[in-house]
C-alpha positions in Angstrom: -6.8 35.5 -10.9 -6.1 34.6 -14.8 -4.9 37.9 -15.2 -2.1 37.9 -12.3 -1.0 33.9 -14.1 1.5 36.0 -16.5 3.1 38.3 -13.8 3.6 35.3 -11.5 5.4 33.5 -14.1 7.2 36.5 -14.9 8.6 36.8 -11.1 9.6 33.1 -11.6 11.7 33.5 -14.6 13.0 36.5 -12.7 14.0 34.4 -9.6 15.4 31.3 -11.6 17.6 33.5 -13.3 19.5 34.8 -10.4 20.8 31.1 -10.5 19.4 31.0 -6.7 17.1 27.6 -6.8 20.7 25.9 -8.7 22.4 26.2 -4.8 22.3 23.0 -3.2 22.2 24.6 0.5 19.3 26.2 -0.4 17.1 23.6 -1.7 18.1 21.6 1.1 17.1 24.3 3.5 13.4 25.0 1.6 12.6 21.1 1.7 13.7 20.7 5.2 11.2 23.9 6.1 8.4 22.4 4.0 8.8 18.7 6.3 8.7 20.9 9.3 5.5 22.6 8.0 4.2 19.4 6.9 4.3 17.5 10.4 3.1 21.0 12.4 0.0 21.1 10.3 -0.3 16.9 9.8 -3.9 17.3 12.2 -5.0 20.2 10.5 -4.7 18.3 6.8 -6.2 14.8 8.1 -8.9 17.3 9.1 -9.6 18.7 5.4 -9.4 15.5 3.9 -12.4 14.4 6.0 -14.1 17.3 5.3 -13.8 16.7 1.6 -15.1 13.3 1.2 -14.5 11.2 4.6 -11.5 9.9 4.4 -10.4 7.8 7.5 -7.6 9.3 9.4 -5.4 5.8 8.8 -5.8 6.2 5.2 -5.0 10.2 5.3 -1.8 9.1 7.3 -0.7 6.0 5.4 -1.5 7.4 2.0 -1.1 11.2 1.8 1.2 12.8 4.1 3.4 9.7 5.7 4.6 8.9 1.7 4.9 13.0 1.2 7.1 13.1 4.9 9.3 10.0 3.9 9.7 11.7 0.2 10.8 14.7 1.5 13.1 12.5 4.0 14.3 10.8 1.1 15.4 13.5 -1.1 16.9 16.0 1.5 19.6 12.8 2.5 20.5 12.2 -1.3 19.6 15.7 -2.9 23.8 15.9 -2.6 24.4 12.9 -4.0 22.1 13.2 -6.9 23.2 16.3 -8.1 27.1 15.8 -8.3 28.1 15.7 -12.1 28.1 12.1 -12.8 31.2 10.5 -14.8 30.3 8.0 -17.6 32.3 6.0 -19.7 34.6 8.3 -22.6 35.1 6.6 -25.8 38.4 5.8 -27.6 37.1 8.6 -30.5 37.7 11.2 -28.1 40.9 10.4 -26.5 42.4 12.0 -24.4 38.8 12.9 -22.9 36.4 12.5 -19.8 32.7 12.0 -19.8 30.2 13.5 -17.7 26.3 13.9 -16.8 25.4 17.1 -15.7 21.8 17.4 -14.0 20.2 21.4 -14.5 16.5 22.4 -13.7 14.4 23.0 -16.5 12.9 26.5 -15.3 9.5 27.2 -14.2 7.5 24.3 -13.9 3.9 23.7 -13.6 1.9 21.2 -11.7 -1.6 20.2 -11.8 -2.6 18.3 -9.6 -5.7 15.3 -8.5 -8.5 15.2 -6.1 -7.8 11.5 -5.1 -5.2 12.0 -3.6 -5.5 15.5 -3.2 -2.4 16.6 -0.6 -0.2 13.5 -2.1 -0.3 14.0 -5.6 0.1 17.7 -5.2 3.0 18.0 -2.7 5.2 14.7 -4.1 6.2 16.4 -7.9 6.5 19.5 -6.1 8.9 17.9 -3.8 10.8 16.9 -6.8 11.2 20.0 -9.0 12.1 22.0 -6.0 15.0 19.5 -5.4 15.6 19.6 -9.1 15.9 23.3 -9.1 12.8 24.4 -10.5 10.8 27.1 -9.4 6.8 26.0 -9.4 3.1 26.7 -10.2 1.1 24.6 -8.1 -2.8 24.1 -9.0 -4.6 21.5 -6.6 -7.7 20.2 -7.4 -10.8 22.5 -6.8 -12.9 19.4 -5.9 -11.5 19.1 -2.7 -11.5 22.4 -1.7 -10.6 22.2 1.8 -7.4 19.8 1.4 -6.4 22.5 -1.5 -6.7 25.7 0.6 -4.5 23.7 3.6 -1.9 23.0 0.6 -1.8 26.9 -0.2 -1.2 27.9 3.4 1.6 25.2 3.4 3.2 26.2 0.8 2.7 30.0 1.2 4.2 29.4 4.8 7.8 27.8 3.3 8.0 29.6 0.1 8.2 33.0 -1.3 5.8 33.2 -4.6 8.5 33.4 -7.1 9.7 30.3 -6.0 6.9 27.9 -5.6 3.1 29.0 -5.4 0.0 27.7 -5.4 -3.2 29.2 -7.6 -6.3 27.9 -6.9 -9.5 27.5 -8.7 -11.3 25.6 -12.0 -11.5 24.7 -15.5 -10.4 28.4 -16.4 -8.0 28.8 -14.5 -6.3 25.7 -15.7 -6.7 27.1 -19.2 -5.2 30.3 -18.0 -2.5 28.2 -16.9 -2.2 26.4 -20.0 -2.2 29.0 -22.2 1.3 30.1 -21.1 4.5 28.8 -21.9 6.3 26.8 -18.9 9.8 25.0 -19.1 7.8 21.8 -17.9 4.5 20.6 -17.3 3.7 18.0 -14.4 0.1 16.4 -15.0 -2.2 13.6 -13.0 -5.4 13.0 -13.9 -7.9 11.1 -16.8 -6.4 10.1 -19.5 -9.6 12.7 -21.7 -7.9 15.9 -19.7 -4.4 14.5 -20.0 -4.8 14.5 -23.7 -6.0 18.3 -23.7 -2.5 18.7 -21.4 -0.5 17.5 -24.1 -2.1 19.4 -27.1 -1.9 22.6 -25.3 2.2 21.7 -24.3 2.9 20.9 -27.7 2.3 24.5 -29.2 5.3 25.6 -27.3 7.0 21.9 -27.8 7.2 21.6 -23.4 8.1 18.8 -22.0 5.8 16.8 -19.7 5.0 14.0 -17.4 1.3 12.7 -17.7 0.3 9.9 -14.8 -2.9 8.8 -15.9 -4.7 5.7 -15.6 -6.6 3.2 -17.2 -8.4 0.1 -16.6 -5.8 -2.6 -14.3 -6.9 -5.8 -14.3 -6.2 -8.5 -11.7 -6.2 -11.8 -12.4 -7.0 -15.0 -10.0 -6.0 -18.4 -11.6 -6.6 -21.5 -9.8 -4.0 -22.3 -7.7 -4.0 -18.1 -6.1 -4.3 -18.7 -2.8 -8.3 -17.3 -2.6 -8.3 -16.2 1.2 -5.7 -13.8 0.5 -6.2 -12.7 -2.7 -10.0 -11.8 -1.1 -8.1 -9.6 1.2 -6.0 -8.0 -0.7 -7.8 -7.3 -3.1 -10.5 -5.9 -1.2 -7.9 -3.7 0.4 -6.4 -2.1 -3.1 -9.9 -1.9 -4.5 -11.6 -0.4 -1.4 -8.8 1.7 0.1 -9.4 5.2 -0.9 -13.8 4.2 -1.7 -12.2 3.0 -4.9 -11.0 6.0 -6.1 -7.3 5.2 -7.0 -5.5 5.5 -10.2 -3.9 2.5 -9.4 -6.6 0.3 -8.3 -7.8 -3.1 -9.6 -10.3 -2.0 -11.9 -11.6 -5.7 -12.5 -10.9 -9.0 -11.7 -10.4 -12.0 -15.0 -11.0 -15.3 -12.6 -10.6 -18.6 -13.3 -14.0 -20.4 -14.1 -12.8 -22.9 -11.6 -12.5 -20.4 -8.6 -14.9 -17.7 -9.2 -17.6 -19.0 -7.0 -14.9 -20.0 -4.0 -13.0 -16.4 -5.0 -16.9 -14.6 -4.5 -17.5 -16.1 -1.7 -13.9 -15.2 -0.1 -14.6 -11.5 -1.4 -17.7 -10.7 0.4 -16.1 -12.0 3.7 -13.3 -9.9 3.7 -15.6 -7.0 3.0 -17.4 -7.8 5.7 -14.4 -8.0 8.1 -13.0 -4.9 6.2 -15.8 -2.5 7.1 -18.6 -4.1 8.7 -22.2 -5.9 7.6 -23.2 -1.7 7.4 -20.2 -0.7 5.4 -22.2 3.2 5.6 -21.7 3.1 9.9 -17.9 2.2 9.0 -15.1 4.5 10.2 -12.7 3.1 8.0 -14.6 4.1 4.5 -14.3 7.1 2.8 -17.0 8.7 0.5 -17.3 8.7 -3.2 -15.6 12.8 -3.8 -18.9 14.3 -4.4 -22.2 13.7 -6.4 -21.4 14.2 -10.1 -19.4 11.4 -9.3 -21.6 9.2 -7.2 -24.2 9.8 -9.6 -22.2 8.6 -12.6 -21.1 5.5 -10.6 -25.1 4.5 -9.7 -25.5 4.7 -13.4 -22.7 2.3 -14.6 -24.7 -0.1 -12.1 -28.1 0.0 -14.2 -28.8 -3.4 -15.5 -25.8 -5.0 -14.0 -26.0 -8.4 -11.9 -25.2 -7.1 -8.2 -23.5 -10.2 -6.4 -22.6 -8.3 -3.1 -23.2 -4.8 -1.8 -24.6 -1.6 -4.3 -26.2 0.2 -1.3 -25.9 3.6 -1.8 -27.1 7.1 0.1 -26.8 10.5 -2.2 -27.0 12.4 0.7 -23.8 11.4 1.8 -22.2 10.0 -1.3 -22.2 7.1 0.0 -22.2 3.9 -2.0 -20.9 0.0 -0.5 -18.4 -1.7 -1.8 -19.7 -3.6 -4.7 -19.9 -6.9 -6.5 -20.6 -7.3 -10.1 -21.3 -10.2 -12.1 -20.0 -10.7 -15.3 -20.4 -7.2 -17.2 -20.3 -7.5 -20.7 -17.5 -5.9 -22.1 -19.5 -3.5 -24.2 -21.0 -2.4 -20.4 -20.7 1.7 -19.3 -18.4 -0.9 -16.6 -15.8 -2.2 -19.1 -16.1 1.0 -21.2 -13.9 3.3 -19.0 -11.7 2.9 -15.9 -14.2 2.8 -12.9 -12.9 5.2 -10.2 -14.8 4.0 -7.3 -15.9 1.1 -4.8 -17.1 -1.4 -8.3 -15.5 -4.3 -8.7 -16.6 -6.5 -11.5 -16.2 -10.1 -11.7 -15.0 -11.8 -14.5 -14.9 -15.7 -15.3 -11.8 -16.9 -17.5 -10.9 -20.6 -18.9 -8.2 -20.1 -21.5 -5.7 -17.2 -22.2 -7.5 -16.5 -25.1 -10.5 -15.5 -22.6 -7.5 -13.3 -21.3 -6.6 -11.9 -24.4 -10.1 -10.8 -25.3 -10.4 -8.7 -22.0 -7.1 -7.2 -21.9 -6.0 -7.2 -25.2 -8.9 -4.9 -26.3 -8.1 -2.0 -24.0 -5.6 0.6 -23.8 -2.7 -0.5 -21.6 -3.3 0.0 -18.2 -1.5 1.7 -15.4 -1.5 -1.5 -13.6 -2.3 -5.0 -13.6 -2.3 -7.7 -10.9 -1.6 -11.5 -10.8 -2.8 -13.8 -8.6 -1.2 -17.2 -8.9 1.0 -19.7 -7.1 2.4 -21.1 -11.1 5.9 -19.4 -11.5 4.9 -20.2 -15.4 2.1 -18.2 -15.3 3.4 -15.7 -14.0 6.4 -15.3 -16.4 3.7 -15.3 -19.5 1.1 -13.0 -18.2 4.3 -10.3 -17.8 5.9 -10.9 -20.9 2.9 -10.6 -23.2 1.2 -7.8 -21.3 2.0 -4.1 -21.6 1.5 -2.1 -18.3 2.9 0.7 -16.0 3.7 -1.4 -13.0 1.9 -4.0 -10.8 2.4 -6.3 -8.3 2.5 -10.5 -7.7 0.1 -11.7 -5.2 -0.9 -7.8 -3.6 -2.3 -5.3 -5.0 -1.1 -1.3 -5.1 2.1 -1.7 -3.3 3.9 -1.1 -6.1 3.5 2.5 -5.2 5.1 1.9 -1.7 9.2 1.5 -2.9 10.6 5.0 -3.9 13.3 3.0 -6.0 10.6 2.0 -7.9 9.5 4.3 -11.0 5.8 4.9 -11.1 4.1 5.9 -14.1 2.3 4.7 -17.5 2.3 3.6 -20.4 0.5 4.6 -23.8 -2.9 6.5 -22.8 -1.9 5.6 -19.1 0.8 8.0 -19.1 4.4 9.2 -20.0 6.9 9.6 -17.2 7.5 8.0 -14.2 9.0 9.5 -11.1 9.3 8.9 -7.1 12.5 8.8 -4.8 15.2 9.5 -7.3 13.1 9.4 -10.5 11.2 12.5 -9.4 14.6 14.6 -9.0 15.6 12.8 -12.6 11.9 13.9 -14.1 12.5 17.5 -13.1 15.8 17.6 -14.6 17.6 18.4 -17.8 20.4 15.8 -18.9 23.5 17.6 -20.0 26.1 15.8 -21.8 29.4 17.2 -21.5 33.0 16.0 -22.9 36.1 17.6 -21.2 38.5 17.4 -24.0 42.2 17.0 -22.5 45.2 19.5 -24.8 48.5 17.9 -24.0 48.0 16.3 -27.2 45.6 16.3 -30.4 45.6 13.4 -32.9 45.3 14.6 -36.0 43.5 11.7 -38.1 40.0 13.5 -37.9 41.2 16.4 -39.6 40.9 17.3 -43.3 42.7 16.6 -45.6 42.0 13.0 -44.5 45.1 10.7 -45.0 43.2 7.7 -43.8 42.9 4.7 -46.0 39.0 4.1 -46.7 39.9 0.3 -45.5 40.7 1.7 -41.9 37.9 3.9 -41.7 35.7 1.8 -42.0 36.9 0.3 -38.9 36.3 3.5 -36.6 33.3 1.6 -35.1 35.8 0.1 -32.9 36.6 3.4 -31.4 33.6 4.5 -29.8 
């Protein structure tokens, strides 16, 4: 397969150039045939995902190919309106003169995508480059192998190759990837492999879009109102068995709470999935066992409050209460990626400071609180993708929203119209009218220094 990488690029380059992928009509057509192809095979990919690692149906729907269907609705309604040459503003410099924005596709773009989220994170940048103009390499995770071999037939169904398709496989075939030179690069995953992403990009100085992660915190002060912050944040954290980029990785209590904000936590587990969260329909599976086996290990030594059941056999582990971790814990060490959620007791914002101030900004943070004031501070003096007030994860629900990082989380942010904007060039034009040319710019300069340096008016 790494040998055929360079001849499918090739037939890319070959297939941009004939200006085809720049037609409005046609992209239109191609993401209206992918929708189609989409809802015919919307059994068949709910199937795969439970194959890979158990994923309940309702999540499969809500979270992969419901957000993928209403992103493709999305763009096919506006793709027109989006791409029309967009008039700014001309300055006085240029008279007489009109301004414009002109959107063009980069080329041949590459995206690698997640097991997570294995059909959503794959199909939404797709969605956007194709709309962009782009033709693409797709390479879906080879840890959920059945979800990426449905993907393939998708995309192999709607698309000729040397427009969009999908290569399959592992670590050396992402290298083989790597190793050539795309007009963009499209990356979601660690932060450890999204730093390899970037090295490898620089050599030929291409552009990309990292969506990483991080460690998101969510705090409870005391006056959140604790029955719903349980629930909600049992939902974000346990949607998914944990494993979402954007998913409170820990929660900074107040001391005041904690116990009542426990206690309200292991009831809406319970109501979530059960007093047997393993018999539960409605919980997926850790995504296989290096995995599950380096989650049981960030348990050792840790104070279990609630849950930590756990069956290798299936990959199964409950969702789980931890007390207090230290913060030089394998828990507070690196972003968690599964159904942990350690507790954390707070009294002052210095407390907060010393938790969140001594990490890499995170992809997301959450705040729990009924105090307008604290509210304001804690998103003033924190730095962090996105978040939410009083929920968790719904961020990710509003395509008018940008999602996306910050620092090691990530560089880029895309969805609804940011995903046409992330595949697409920026060019700055000037139409410069003729019917008459003022001459003051020209040498020999007749302008008196004292009026010069007055131009700043002009633009």
């Amino acid at each position: 397969m790494q040998d055929t990488i360079p001849k499918i690029l090739q037939e890319q380059r070959l297939f941009f150039s004939t200006h085809k992928t720049k037609e409005i009509a046609f992209r239109k057509k191609t993401l209206l045939a992918l929708y189609k192809a989409i809802i015919a095979k919307e059994d068949a990919i709910c199937e795969a995902l439970y194959k890979d690692f158990k994923k309940p149906r309702f999540e499969t729907l809500g979270t992969e190919t419901q957000i993928v269907l209403a992103e493709l609705k999305l763009t096919i309604r506006k793709l027109g309106h989006w791409a029309k040459p967009e008039k700014v503003s001309p300055v006085w410099i240029n008279f007489p003169s009109s301004d414009w924005i002109y959107r063009e596709p980069y080329g041949a773009v590459l995206v690698i995508a997640p097991w997570n989220y294995p059909f959503q994170l794959a199909l939404t940048p797709l969605i956007g480059a194709i709309a962009a103009g782009n033709t693409v390499v797709l390479k879906p995770s080879e840890v959920t192998t059945n979800t990426s071999k449905i993907i393939a037939e998708i995309i192999s169904s709607v698309f000729p190759p040397q427009h969009a398709h999908v290569i399959q496989g592992g670590v050396e075939i992402s290298q083989a990837l790597l190793a050539q030179r795309w007009d963009y690069i499209f990356f979601t995953g660690s932060t450890r492999v999204g730093q390899i992403i970037y090295e490898q990009a620089s050599k030929h100085l291409t552009p990309v879009t990292l969506e990483l992660g991080g460690k998101s915190p969510c705090i409870v002060d005391e006056t959140a109102n604790l029955k719903l912050a349980s629930k909600r944040i049992a939902w974000g954290k346990f949607l998914n068995a944990g494993q979402t980029c954007v998913a409170p990785d820990y929660v900074l209590v107040h001391k005041k709470v904690k116990s009542a904000l426990i206690e309200a936590l292991k009831k809406s587990i319970t109501n979530a999935y059960g007093k047997e969260s393993e018999l539960s329909p409605d919980l997926a599976r850790v995504v296989n066992a290096a995995h599950h086996k380096r989650l049981l290990g960030m348990l050792k030594g840790e104070k279990i409050l609630f849950g930590g059941t756990h069956n290798s056999t299936d990959n199964f582990l409950a969702p789980t209460l931890v007390d207090e971790p230290t913060k030089n814990s394998q828990l507070m060490q690196e972003e968690i990626f599964g159904p942990i959620l350690p507790i954390i007791s707070y009294e002052t914002e210095d407390d907060l400071n010393h938790f969140i101030m001594g990490t890499d900004k995170p992809l997301a943070a959450y705040i729990f609180t009924n105090s307008r004031t604290f509210r304001k501070k804690i998103l003033q003096t924190y730095s962090f993708g996105g978040g939410a007030i009083n929920d968790t994860v719904i961020q990710y629900a509003n395509k008018d929203l940008p999602f996306g990082g910050v620092g090691k989380s990530g560089i880029g942010a895309y969805h609804g119209k940011n995903s046409f904007e992330v595949f697409s060039h920026l060019k700055a034009i000037v139409k410069k009218g003729t019917w008459i040319d003022i001459p003051v710019r020209y040498a020999p300069y007749r302008v008196p220094l004292w009026l010069a340096k007055h131009i700043k008016r002009l633009f």
